[in-house]
Structures are given as structure tokens and as C-alpha cells.
C-alpha positions as CSV (number, residue, x, y, z in Angstrom):
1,X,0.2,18.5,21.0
2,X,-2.6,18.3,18.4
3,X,-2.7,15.3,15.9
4,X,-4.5,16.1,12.4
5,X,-6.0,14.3,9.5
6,X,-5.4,15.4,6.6
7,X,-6.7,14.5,3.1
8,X,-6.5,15.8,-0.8
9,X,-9.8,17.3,-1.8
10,X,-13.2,15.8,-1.2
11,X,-13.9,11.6,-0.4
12,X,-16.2,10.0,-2.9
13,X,-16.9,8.2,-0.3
14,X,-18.2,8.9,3.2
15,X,-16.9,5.4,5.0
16,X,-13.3,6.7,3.7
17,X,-14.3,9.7,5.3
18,X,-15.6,8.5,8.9
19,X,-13.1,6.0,9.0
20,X,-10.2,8.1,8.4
21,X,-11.6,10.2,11.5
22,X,-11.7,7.3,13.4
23,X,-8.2,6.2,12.7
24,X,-7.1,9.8,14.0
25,X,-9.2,9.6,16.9
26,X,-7.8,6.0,17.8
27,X,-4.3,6.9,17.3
28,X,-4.5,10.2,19.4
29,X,-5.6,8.1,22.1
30,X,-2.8,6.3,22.0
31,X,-0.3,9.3,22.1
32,X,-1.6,10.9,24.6
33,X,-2.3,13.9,21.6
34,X,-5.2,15.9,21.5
35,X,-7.4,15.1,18.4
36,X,-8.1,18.2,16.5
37,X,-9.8,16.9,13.0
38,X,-8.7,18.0,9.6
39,X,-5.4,19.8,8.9
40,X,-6.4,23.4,7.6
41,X,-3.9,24.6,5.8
42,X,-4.4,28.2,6.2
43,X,-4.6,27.9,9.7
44,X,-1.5,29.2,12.1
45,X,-0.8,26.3,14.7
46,X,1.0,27.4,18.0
47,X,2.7,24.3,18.5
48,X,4.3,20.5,16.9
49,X,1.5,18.8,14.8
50,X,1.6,15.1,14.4
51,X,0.0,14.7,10.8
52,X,-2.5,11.9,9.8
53,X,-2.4,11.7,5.3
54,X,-4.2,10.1,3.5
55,X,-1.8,10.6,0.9
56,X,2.0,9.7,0.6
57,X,3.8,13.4,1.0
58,X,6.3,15.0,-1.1
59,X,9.6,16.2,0.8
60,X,9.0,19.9,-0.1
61,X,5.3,19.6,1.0
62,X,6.6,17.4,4.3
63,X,9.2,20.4,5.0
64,X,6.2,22.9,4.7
65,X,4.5,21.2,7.1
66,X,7.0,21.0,9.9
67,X,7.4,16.7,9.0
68,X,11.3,16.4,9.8
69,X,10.9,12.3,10.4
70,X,8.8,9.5,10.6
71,X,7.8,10.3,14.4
72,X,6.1,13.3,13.1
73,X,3.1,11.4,10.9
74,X,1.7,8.4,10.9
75,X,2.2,7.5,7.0
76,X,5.3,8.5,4.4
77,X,7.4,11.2,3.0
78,X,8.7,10.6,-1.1
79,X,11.3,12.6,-2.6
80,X,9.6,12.4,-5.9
81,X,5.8,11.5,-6.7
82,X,7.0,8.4,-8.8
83,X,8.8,6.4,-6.1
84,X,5.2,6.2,-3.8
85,X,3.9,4.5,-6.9
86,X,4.3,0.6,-8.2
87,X,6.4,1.9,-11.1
88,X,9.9,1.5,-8.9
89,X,9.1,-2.2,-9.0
90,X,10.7,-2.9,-12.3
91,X,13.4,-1.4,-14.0
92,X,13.5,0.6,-17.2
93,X,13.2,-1.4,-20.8
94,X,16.9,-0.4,-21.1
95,X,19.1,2.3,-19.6
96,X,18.5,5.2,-22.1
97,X,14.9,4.8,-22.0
98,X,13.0,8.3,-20.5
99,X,12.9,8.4,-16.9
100,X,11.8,11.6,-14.5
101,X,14.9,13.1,-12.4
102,X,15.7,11.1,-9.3
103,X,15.0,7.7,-11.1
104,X,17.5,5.2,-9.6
105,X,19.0,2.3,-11.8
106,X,20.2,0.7,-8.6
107,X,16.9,-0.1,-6.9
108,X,16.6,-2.8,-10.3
109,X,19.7,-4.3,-9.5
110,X,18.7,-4.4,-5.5
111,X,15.1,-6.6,-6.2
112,X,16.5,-9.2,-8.5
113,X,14.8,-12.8,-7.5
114,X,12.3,-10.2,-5.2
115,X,9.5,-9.0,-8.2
116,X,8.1,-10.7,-10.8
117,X,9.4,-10.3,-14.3
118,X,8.1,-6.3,-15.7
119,X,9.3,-3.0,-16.9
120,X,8.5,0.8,-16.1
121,X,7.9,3.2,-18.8
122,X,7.5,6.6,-18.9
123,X,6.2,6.9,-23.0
124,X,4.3,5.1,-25.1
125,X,7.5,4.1,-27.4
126,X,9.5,2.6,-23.9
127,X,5.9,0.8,-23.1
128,X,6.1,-0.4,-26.8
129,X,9.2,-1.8,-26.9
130,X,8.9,-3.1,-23.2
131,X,5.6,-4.8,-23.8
132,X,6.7,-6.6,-27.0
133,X,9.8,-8.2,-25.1
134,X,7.2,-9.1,-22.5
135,X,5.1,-10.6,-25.3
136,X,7.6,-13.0,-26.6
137,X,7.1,-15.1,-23.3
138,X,3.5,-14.5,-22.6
139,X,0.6,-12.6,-22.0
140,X,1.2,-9.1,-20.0
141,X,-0.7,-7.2,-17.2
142,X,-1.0,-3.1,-18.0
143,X,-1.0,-1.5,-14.9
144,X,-1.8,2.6,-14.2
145,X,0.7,3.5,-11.6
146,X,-2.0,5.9,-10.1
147,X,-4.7,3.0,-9.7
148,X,-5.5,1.1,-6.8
149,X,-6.8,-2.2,-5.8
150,X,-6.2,-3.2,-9.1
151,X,-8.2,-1.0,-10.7
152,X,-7.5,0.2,-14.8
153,X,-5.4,-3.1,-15.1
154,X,-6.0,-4.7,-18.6
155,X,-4.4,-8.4,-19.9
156,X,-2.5,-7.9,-23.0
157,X,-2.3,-11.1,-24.8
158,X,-0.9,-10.2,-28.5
159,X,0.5,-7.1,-30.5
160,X,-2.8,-6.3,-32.0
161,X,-4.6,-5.9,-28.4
162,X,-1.7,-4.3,-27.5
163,X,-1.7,-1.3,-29.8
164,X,-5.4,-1.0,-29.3
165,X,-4.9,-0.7,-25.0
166,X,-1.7,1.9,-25.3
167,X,-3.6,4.2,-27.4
168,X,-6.8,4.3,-25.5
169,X,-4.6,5.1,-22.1
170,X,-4.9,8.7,-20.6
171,X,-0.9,9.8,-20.8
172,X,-1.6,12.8,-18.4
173,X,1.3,12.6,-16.2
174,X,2.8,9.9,-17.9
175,X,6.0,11.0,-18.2
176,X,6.0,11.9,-14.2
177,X,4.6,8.9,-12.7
178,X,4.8,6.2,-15.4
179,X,3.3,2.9,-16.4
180,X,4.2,-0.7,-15.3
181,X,3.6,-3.9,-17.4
182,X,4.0,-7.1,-16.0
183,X,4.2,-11.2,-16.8
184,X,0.7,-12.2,-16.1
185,X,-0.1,-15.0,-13.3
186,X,-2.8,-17.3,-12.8
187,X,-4.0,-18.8,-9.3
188,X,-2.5,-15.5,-7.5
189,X,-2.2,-15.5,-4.0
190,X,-1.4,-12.2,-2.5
191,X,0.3,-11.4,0.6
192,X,0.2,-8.4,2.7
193,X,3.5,-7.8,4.1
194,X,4.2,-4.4,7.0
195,X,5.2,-2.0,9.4
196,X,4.3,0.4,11.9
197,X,6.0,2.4,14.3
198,X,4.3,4.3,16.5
199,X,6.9,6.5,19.0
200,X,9.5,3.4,20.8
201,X,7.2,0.8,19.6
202,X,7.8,-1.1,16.5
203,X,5.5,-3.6,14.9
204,X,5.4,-5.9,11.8
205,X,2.7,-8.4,10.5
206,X,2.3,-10.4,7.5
207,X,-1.3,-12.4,6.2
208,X,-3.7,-12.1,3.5
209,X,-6.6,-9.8,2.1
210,X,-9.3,-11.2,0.7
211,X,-12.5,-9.7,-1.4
212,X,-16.1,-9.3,-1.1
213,X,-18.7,-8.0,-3.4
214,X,-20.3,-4.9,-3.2
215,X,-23.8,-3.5,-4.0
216,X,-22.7,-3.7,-8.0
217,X,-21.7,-7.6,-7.7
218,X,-18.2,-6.4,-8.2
219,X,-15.4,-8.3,-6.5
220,X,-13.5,-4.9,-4.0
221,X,-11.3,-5.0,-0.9
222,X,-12.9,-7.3,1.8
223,X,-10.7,-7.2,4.3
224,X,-7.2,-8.5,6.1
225,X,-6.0,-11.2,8.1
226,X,-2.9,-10.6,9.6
227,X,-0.2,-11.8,12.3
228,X,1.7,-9.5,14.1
229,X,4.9,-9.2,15.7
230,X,6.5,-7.0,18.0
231,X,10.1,-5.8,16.4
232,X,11.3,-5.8,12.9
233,X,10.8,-8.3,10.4
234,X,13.2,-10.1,11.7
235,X,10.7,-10.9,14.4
236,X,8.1,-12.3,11.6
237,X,10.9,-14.5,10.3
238,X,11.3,-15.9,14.0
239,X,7.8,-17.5,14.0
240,X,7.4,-21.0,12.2
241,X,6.5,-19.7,8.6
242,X,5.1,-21.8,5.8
243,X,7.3,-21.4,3.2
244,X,5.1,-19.4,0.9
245,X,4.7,-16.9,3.7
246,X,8.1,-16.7,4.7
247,X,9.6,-16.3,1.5
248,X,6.8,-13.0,0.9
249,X,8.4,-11.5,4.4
250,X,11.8,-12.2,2.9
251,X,10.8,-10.0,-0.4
252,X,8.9,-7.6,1.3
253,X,11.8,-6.6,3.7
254,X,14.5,-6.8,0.6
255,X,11.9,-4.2,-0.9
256,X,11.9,-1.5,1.8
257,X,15.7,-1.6,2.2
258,X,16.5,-1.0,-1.2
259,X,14.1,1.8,-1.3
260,X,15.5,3.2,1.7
261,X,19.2,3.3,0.0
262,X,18.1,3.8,-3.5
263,X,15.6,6.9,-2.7
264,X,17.6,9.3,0.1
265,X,14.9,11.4,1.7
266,X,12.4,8.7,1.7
267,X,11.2,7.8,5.5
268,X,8.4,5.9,6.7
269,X,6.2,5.2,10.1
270,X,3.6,3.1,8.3
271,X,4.9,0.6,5.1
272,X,3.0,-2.1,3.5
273,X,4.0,-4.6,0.6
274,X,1.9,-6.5,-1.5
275,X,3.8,-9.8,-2.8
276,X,2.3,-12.0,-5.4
277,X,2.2,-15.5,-5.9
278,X,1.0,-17.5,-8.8
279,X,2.0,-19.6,-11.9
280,X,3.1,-17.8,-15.1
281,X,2.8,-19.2,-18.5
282,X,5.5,-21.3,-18.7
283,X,4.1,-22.9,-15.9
284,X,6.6,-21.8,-13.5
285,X,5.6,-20.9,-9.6
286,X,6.6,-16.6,-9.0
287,X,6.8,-14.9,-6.3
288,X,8.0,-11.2,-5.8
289,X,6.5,-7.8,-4.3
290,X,3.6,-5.8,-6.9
291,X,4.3,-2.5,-4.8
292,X,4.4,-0.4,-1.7
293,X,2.5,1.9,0.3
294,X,3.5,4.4,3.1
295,X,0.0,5.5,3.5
296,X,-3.1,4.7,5.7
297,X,-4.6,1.3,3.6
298,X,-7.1,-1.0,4.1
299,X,-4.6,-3.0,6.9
300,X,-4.6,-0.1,9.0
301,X,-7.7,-0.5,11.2
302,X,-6.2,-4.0,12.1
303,X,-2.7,-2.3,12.4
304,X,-4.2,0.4,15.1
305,X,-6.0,-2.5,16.8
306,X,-2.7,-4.5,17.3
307,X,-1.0,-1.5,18.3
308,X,-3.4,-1.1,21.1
309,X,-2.8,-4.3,22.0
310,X,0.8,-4.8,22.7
311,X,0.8,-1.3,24.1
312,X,-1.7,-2.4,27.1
313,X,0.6,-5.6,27.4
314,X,4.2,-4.9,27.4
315,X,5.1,-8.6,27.5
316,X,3.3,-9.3,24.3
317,X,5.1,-10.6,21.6
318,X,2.1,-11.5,18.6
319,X,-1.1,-10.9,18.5
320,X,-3.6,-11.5,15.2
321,X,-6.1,-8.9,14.1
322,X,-8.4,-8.6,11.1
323,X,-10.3,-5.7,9.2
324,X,-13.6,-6.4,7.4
325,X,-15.5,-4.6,5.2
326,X,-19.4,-5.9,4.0
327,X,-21.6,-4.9,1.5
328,X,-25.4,-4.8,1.5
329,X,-26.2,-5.1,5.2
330,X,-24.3,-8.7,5.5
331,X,-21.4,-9.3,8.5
332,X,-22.5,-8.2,11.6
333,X,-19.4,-6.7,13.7
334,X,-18.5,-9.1,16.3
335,X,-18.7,-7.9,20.1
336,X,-15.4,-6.2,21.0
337,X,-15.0,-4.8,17.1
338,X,-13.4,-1.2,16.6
339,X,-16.5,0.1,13.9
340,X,-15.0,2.2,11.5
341,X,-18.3,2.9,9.7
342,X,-21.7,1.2,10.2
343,X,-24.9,2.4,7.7
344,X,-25.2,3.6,4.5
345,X,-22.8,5.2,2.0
346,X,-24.0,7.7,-0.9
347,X,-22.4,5.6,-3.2
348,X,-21.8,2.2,-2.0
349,X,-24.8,1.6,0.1
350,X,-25.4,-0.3,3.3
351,X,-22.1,-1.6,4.8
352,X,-20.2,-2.0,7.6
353,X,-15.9,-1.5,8.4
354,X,-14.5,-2.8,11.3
355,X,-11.1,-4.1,13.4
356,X,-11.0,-6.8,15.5
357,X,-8.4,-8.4,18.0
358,X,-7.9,-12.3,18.2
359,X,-8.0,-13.0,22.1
């Protein structure tokens, strides 16, 4: 059986690139799969493909491609482009505001107590009217459903900077894939919260990312830190949590069953949840999930590295593994590290991405 990669268009970035490759490579090892590189999609394959995406897939697209289940890919399969976005966090400003087909009311309902306080809208008038409710308790966080890492996000702290942010946004697809706003938190700490099953083997880890700056001085992805257990997230909620941490596996796993009910044709082999914790302005302590993703991610190196791990030892029950990612020629990998990518990017420069298992 051949296992692909397969991407949309052209990386700007050859460490996404290389380690993308890697994580095929890595996880064709451990099925025993022949790794055959990118997915060509004009190309007639003889036999079962297990598929590799760097994006979440559609259900027509996922039918096309011979994806009947969640042992067929390592990553996700949507019914609708919206619900592998943030904007299913929050419910609608009210229930005759605009929504695409397939929008579900319930899933609101289902995350009370498990987001912070926000609305999805999908026109300018529904983010109007959502973001001056929002106003009346605080300042606001504009968030591009499309964005990642927290890119395109803006504070809104008053009607005038309001206006001024909604009509400088791009609206393409806005009706299709919407546009969150959100209460606004200080002192955030932000937990990573997943899932991976690979075949018979089921694994689930929760810790925290951190940040690092690149060759600009900006603050980017840095890496994760993460605990892993073999099972469900029941098996996270065995261990002797903080309370912090243990409420964040609590929301994370309220998340992916609702969105499982809520969104039929949605299935999974690789889920991740970031949950948020900080102080909004009426100096009250949050906590509850930003969003979800059923794609490869920044956890995944240290995700393949623990799923080596309790693979080679069957009577493994946690393990801890991290990712890293330097700028500039800083962090030396560690001996024993899975190197991802190690020299210099067109754009970003010297760096170096790696996985590494705690002993």
C-alpha cells in the first residue's frame, strides 16, 4: 500500500515543505506502507492510498479520493469548509442572522461554560451588531477564520475603531467561512489539547506551545510541550492534573463530541484544540477552547515521535515529547532528535525543526 502527501499549491516555505516529507516518511515507517511522495492527482493508482493533507478535506473531495474513514488519512474530513475553521466556536448574534447551509444551532448550545464569550458572522451587518453587544462589556478580538497562529487578529476597543477595522477587512468568502469576534483576555495561557489514532492505537496528550522570534524579531510558533497518554481523553484525565490543565482537557473533549454530533460526516485520525486562559475585563478568570484542527500542525512532529514510542513498547502508558523550532542559527537539536529541517529557508533564514522523546 502506498501512503502520499499531499498539499494545496506551492509552500512559501521550504521547512513546511521538507518537513511535511518527513512526517510521511516517518509515518510510513510505522505502517509498514510504502512512501511514495506527493499525491498526483492525475495519476491512476492500482491500489488503497493512505493520504497525508496538509489541508482539512471536504467530504466530496475525500469521496473522490477513495477516503471512506479516518483509517484512510492521517488528518480530517469536513462536510462544509466552515466547520474546519474557528467560526463553529461561537454561535450566531441571533438565530436569523445569515449563515452557509449546514450551519448547526446545536453545536452553541453543546459548548456552553466550554468557549469564551464571542459570536460568528457571516456579513458585515451580523459582525456589526455582534461586535457592539460585545462592546458593551469590553474590548473585542477580530479574528479571520482563514488565519493561523494568530495572524490578521486586531483588538477592537470602541465603535469608532470598530467601523474603521470592518471596513478595511477583505469579505472574499465571507459569507462561506465567516468571521469570529471575541471578549479579549489578558495574561493568556494557551493549551494544546489532542488526538491521534494511528490503525488500533489511540493516543491523547495535552501541554503547551510556546513562541520564539524569527529572523524579523517577530514573536511565531516555537514549539510544544506535551504529555501523552495511551487511550482516550479519559486517559489524560486519569493522571494527577493541575486544575488549569484539567479543566482545558475537560473543554477540549466537550469540543470534539459536539462537533462529532452536531456536523454528521465529520471524522477525524488527527484533532487538536487550542483552549485559552486568561483574565477578561471585568477581571474575571476564562477558560474555553479558541478552535480546532484535523490537520497536520505544529504538535505533529512530537505526536509522530510519541507514536513511535508506545508502538516499540506495548506496555507504555505516557510518555512526554516536544517540537522546537529556532530562528537564526540558535537551538542546537539534542542527540536522539527527529530533524524536521536543519539550514536555511528562502524566506525565514537559518533555522532548525525538530521532535524529541523524554526518556
Amino acid at each position: 500500500m502506498l501512503l502520499h502527501i499531499r498539499g494545496r499549491g506551492e509552500f512559501a516555505h521550504q521547512h513546511d515543505a521538507a518537513t511535511r516529507r518527513e512526517i510521511g516518511r516517518r509515518l510510513a515507517a510505522l505502517k509498514g506502507f510504502r512512501f511514495d511522495g506527493e499525491h498526483d492527482a492525475g495519476r491512476d493508482y492500482p491500489g488503497p492510498l493512505y493520504l497525508v493533507p496538509s489541508d482539512t478535506i471536504l467530504s466530496d473531495e475525500a469521496s473522490a479520493l477513495g477516503i471512506a474513514g479516518e483509517g484512510d488519512l492521517f488528518g480530517g474530513v469536513v462536510p462544509h469548509a466552515f466547520v474546519a475553521t474557528k467560526a463553529i466556536t461561537h454561535p450566531l448574534v441571533d438565530p436569523g442572522a445569515e449563515a452557509p447551509p449546514g450551519w448547526s444551532h446545536d453545536f452553541a448550545r453543546h459548548m456552553e461554560g466550554a468557549v469564551v464569550e464571542g459570536f460568528t458572522a457571516f456579513t458585515l451587518d451580523d459582525a456589526r451588531r455582534a461586535a457592539l453587544r460585545l462592546l458593551e462589556r469590553g474590548p473585542l478580538r477580530l479574528k479571520p477564520v482563514l488565519a493561523t497562529s494568530g495572524r490578521g487578529q486586531v483588538t477592537v476597543r470602541d465603535e469608532t475603531e470598530l467601523d474603521a477595522r470592518l471596513g478595511a477587512l477583505d469579505t472574499d468568502g465571507l459569507s462561506e467561512v465567516g468571521l469570529v469576534l471575541e471578549e479579549d483576555l489578558a495574561d493568556v495561557e494557551t493549551y494544546s489539547v489532542g488526538q491521534v489514532r494511528l490503525d488500533d492505537l489511540l493516543v491523547s496528550y495535552v501541554g503547551t506551545q510556546g513562541t520564539t522570534p524569527n529572523a524579523r524579531g517577530e514573536a511565531v510558533y516555537g514549539g510544544s510541550d506535551l504529555l501523552f497518554a495511551r487511550g482516550g481523553f479519559d486517559a489524560l484525565l486519569d493522571f494527577d492534573l493541575p486544575q488549569p490543565i484539567r479543566l482545558a482537557v475537560i473543554q477540549a473533549s466537550q469540543y470534539d463530541a459536539a462537533a462529532l454530533e452536531c456536523f454528521p460526516g465529520l471524522f477525524a485520525s488527527r484533532r487538536n484544540y487550542d483552549v485559552a486562559q486568561g483574565i477578561n475585563c471585568r477581571d474575571r478568570r476564562c477558560s474555553g477552547v479558541l478552535e480546532q484542527s484535523w490537520r497536520l500542525g505544529g504538535a505533529t512532529g512530537a505526536e509522530i515521535a510519541a507514536l513511535e514510542a508506545f508502538l516499540a513498547d506495548t506496555g507504555l502508558e505516557q510518555a512526554r515529547a516536544s517540537t522546537v523550532e529556532r530562528y537564526g542559527g540558535s537551538g542546537r537539536p539534542p542527540a536522539g532528535a527527529t530533524i524536521y529541517f536543519q539550514g536555511t529557508d528562502d524566506v525565514e533564514g537559518p533555522m532548525v525543526k525538530y521532535a524529541v522523546i523524554a526518556p
